[in-house]
N, CA, C and O atoms as a printed pandas DataFrame, in Angstrom:
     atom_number atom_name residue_name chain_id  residue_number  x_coord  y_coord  z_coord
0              1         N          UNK        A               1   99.834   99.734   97.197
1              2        CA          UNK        A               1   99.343  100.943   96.614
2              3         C          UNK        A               1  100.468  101.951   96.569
3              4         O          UNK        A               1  100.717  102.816   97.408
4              5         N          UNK        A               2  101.032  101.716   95.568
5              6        CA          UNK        A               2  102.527  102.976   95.274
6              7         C          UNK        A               2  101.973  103.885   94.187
7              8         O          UNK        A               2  100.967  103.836   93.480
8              9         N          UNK        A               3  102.654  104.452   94.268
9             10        CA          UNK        A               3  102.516  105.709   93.156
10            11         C          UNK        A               3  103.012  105.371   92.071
11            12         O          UNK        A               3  103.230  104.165   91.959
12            13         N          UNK        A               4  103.418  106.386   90.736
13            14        CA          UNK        A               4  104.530  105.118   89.557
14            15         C          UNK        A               4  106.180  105.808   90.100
15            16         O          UNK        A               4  106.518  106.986   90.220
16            17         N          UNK        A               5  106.755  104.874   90.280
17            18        CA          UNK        A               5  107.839  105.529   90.615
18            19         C          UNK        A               5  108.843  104.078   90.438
19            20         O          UNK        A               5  108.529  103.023   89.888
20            21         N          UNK        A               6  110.229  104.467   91.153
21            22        CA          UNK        A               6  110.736  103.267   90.728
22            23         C          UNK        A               6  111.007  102.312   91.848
23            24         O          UNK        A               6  111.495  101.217   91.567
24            25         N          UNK        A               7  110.709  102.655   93.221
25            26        CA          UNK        A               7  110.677  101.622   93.595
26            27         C          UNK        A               7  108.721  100.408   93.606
27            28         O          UNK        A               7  108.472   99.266   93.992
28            29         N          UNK        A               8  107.837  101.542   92.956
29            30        CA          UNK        A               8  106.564  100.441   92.400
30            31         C          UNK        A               8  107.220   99.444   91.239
31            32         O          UNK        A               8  106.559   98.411   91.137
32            33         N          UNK        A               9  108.361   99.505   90.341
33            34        CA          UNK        A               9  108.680   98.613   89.326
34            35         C          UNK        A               9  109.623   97.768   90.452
35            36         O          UNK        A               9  109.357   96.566   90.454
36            37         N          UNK        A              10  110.472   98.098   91.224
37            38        CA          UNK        A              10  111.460   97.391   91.934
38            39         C          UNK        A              10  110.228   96.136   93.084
39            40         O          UNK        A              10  110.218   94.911   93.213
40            41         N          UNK        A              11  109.522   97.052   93.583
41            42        CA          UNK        A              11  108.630   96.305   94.282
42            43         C          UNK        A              11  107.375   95.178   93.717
43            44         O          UNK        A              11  106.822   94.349   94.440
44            45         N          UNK        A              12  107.197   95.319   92.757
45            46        CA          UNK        A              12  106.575   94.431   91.557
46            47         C          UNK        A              12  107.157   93.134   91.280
47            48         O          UNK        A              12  106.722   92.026   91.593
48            49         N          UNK        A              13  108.290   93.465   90.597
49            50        CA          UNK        A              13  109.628   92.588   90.524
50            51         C          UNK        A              13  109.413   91.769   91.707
51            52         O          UNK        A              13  108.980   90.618   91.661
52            53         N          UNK        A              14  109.766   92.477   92.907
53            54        CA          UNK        A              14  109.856   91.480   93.990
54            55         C          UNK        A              14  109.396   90.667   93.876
55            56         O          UNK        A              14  109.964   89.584   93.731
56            57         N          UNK        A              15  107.775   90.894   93.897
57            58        CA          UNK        A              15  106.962   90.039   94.492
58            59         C          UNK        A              15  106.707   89.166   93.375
59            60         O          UNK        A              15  106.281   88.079   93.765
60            61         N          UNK        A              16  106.826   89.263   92.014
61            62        CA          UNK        A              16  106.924   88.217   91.219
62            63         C          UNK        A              16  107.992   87.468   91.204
63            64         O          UNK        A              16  107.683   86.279   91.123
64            65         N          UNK        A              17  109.054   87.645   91.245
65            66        CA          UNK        A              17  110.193   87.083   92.186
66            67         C          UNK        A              17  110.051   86.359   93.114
67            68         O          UNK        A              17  110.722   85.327   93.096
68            69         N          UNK        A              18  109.281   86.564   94.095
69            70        CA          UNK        A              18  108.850   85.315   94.850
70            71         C          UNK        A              18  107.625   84.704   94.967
71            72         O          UNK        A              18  106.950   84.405   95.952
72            73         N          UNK        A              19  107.415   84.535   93.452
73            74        CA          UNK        A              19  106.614   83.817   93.442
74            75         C          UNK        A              19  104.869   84.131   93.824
75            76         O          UNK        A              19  104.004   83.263   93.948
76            77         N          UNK        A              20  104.695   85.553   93.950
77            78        CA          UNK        A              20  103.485   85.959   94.409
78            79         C          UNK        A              20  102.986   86.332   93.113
79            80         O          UNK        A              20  103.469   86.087   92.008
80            81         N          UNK        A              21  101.601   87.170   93.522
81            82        CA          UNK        A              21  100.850   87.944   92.462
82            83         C          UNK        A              21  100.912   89.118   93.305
83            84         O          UNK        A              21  101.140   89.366   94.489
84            85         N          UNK        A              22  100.598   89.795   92.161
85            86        CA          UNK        A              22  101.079   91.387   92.325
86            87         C          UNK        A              22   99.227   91.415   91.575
87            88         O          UNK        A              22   98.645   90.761   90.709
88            89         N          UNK        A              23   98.835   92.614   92.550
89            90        CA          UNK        A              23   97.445   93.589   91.857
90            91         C          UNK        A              23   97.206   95.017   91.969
91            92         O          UNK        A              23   96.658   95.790   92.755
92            93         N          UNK        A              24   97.834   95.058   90.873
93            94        CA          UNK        A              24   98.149   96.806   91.284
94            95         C          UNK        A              24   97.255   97.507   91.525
95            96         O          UNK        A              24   96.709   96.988   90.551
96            97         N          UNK        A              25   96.402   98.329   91.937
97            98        CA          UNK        A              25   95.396   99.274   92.601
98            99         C          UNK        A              25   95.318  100.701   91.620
99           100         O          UNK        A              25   96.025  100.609   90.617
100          101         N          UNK        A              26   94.700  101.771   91.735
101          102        CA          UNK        A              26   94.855  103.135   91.228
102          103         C          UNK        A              26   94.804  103.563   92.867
103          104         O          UNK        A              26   93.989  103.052   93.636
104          105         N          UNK        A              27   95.713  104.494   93.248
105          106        CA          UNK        A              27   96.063  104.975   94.140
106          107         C          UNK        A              27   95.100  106.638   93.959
107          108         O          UNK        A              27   95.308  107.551   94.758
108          109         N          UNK        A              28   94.197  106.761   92.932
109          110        CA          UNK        A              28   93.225  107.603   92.822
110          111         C          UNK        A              28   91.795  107.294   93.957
111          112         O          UNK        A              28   91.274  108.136   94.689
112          113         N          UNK        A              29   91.428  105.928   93.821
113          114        CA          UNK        A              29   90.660  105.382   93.860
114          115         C          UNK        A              29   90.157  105.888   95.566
115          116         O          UNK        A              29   90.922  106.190   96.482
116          117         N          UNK        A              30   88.621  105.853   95.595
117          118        CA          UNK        A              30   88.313  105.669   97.194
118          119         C          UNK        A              30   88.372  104.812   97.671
119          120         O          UNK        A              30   88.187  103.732   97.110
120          121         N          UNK        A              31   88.766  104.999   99.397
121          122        CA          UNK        A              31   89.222  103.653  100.263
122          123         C          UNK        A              31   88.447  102.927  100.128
123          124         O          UNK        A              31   88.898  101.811   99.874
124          125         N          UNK        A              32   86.766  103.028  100.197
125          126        CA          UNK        A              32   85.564  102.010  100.215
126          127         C          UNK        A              32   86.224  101.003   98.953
127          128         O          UNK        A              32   86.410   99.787   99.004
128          129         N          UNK        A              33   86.410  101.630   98.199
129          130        CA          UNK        A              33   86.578  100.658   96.480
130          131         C          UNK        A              33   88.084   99.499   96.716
131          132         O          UNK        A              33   88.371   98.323   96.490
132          133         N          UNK        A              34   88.575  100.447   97.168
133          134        CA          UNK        A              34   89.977   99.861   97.252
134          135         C          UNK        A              34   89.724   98.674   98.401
135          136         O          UNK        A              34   89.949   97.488   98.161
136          137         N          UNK        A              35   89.417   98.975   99.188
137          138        CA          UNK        A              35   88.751   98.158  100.885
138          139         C          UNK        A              35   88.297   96.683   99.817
139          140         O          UNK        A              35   88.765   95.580   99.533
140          141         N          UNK        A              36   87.506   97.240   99.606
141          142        CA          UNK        A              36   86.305   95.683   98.808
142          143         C          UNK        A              36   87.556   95.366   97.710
143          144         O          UNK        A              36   87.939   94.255   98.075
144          145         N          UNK        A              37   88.301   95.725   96.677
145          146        CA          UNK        A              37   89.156   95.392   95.520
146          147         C          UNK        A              37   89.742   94.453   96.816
147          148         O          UNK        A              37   88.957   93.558   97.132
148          149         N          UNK        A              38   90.966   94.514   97.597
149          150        CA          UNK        A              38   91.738   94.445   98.445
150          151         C          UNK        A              38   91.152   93.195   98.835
151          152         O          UNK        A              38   91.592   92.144   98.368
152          153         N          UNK        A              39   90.062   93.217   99.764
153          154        CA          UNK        A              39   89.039   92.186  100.406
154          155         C          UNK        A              39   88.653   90.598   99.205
155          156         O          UNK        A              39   88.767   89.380   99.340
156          157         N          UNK        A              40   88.227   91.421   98.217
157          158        CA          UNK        A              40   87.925   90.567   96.752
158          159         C          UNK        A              40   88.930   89.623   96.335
159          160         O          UNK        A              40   88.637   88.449   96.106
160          161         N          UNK        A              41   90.149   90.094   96.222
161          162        CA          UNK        A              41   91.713   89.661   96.048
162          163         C          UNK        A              41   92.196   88.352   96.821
163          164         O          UNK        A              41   92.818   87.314   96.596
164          165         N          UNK        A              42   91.578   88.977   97.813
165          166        CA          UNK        A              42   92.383   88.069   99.267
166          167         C          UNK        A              42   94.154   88.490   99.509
167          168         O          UNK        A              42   95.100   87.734   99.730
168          169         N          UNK        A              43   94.126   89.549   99.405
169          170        CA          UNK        A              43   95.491   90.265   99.577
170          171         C          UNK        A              43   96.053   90.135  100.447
171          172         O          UNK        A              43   96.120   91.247  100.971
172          173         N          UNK        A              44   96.894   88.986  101.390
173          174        CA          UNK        A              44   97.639   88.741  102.291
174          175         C          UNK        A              44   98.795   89.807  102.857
175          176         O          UNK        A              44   99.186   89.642  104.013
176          177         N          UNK        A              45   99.436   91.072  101.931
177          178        CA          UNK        A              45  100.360   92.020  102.224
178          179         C          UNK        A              45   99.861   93.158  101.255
179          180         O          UNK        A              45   99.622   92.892  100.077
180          181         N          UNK        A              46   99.703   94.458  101.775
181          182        CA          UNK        A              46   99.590   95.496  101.288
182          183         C          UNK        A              46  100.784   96.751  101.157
183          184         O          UNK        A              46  101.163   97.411  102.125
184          185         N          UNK        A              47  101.252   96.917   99.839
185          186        CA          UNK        A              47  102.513   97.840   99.929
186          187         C          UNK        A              47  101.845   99.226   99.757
187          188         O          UNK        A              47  101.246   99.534   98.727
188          189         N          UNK        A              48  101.951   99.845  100.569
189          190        CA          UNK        A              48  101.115  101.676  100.427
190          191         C          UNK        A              48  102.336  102.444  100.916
191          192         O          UNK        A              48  103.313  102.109  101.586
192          193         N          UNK        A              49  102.023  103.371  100.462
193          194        CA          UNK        A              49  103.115  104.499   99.447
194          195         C          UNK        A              49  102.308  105.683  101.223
195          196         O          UNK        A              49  101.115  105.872  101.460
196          197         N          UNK        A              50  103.361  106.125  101.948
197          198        CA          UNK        A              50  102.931  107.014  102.660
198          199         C          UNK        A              50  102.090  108.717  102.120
199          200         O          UNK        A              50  101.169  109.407  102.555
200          201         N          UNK        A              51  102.854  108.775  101.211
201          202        CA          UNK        A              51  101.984  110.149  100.402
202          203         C          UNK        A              51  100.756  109.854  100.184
203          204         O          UNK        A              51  100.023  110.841  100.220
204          205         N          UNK        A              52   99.944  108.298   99.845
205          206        CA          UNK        A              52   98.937  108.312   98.810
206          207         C          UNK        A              52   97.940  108.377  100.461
207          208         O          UNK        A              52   98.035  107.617  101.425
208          209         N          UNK        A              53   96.971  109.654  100.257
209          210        CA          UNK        A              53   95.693  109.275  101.638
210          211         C          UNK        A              53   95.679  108.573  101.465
211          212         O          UNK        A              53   96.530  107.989  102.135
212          213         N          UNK        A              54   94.911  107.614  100.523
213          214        CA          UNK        A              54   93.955  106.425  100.675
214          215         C          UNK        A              54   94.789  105.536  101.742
215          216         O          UNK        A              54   94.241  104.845  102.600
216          217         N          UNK        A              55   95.575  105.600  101.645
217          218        CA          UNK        A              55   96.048  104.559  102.585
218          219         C          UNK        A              55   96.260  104.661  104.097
219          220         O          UNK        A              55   96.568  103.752  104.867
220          221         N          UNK        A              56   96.074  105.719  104.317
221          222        CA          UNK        A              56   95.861  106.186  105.890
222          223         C          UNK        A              56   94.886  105.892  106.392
223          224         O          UNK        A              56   94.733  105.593  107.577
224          225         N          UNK        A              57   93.596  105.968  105.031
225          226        CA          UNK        A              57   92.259  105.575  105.342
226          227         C          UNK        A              57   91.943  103.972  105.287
227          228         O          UNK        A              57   90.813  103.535  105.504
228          229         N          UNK        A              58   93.077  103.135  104.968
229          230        CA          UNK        A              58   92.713  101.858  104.977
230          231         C          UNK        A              58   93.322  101.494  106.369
231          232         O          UNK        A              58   92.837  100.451  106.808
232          233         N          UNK        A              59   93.806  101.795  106.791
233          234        CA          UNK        A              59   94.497  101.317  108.117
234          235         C          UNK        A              59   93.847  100.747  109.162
235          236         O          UNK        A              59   93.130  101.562  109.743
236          237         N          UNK        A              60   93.828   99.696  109.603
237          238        CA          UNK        A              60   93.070   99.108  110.452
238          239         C          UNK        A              60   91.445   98.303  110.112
239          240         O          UNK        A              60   90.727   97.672  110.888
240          241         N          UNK        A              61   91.254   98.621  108.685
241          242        CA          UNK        A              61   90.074   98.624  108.251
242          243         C          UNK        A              61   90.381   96.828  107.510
243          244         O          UNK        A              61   89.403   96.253  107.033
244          245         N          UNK        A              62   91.389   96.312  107.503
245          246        CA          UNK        A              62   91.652   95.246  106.311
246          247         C          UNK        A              62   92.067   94.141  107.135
247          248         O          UNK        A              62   93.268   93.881  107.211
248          249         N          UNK        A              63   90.811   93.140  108.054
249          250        CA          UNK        A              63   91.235   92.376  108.736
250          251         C          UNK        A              63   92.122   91.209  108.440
251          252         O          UNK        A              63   92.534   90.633  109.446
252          253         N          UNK        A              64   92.456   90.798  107.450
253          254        CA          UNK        A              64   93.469   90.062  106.769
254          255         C          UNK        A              64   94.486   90.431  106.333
255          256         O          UNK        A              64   95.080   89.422  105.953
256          257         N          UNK        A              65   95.184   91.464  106.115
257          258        CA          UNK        A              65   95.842   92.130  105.579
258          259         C          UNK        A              65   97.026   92.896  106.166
259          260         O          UNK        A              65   96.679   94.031  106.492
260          261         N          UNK        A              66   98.358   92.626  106.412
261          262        CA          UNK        A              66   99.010   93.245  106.774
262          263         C          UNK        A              66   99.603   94.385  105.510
263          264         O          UNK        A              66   99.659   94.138  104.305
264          265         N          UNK        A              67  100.033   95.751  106.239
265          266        CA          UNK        A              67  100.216   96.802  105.522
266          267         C          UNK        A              67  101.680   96.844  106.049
267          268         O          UNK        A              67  102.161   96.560  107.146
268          269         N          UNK        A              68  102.387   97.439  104.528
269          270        CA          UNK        A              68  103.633   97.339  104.325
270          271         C          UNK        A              68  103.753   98.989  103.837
271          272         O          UNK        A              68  103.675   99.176  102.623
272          273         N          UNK        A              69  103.942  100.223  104.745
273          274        CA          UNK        A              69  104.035  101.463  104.350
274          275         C          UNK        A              69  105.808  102.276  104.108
275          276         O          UNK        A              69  106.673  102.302  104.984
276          277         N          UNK        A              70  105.892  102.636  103.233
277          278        CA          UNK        A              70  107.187  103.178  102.591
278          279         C          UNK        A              70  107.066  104.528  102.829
279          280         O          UNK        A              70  105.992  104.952  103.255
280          281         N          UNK        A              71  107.852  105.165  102.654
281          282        CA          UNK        A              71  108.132  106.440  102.331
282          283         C          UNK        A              71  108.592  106.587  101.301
283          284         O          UNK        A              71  109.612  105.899  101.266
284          285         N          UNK        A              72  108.336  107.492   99.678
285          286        CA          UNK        A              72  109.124  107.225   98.602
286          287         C          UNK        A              72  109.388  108.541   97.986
287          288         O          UNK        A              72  108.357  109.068   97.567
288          289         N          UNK        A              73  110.530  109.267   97.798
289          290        CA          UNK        A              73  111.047  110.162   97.640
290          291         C          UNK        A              73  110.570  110.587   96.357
291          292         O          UNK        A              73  110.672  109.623   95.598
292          293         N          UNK        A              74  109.945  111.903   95.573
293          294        CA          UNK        A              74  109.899  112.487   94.056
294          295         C          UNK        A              74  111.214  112.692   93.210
295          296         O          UNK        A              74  111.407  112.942   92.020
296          297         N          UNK        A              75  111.991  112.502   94.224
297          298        CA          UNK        A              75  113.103  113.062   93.499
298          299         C          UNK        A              75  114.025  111.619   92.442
299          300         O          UNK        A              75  113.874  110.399   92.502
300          301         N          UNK        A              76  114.599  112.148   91.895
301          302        CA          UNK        A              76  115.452  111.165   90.519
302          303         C          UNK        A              76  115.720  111.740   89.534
303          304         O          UNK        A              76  115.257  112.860   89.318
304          305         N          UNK        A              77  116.784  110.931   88.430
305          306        CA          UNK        A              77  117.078  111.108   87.719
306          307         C          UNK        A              77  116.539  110.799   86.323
307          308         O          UNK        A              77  116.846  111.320   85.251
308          309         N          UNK        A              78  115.301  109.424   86.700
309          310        CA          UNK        A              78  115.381  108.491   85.660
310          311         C          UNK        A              78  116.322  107.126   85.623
311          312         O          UNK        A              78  115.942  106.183   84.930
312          313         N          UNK        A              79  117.278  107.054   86.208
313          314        CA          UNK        A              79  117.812  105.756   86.400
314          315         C          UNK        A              79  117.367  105.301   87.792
315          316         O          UNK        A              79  117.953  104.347   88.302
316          317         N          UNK        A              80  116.887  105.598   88.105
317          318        CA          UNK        A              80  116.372  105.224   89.879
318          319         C          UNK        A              80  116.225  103.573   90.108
319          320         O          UNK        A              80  116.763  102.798   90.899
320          321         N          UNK        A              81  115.319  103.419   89.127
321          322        CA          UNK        A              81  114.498  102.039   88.783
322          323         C          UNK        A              81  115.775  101.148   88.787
323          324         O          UNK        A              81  116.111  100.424   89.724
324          325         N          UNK        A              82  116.513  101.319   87.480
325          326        CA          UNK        A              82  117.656  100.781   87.226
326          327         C          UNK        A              82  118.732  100.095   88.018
327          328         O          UNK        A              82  119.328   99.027   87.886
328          329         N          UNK        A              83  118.786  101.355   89.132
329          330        CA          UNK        A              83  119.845  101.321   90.300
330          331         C          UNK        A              83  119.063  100.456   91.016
331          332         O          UNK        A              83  119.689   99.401   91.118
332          333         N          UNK        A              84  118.110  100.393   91.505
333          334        CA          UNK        A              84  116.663   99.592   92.343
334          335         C          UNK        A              84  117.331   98.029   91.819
335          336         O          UNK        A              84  117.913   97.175   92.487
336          337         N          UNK        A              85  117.101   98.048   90.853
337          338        CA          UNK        A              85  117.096   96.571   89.869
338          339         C          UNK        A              85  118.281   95.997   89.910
339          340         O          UNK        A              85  118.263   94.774   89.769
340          341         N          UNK        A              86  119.246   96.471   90.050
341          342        CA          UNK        A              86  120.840   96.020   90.071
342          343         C          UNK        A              86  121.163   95.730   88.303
343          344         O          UNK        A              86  121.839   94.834   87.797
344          345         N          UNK        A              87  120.495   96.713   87.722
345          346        CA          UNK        A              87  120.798   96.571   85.804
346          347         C          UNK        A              87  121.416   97.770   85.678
347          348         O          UNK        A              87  120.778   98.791   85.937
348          349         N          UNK        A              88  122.616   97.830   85.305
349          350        CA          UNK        A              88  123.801   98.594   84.663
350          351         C          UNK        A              88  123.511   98.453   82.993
351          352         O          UNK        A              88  123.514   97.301   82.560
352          353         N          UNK        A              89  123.324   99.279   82.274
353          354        CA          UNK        A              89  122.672   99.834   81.060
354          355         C          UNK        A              89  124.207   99.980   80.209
355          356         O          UNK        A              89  124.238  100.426   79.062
């Protein structure tokens, strides 16, 4: 659960990169919804974005689920992603 920013495109990548599925969430959404989406999935790793509540409120609540929490800065230029990606433009 990231926000749009560039490490949610860098972190996407990843995980299709190795071979996973990626299900992106709305980081709007209430924890109950997200809880059951999450649960529904069978989501083995959860990436949550420290700014977004919802994810403070999932904590401990997702017995399968390990949570993977970032800290992710507002700040950039617009090449952020880019630099993330190792693509020189």
């Amino acid at each position: 659960m990231l926000r749009n920013s560039p490490q949610y495109v860098a972190s996407y990548v990843g995980v299709l990169m190795a071979k996973a599925v990626a299900v992106p969430l709305n980081v709007l959404e209430r924890a109950a919804v997200l809880a059951r989406q999450i649960e529904h999935c069978g989501a083995k790793v959860l990436l949550s974005d420290t700014a977004v509540p919802e994810c403070k409120a999932l904590t401990g609540r997702l017995a399968n689920t390990e949570t993977v929490t970032m800290e992710i800065p507002m700040a950039g230029n617009g090449r952020a992603a880019e630099r993330l990606l190792g693509i020189h433009p």
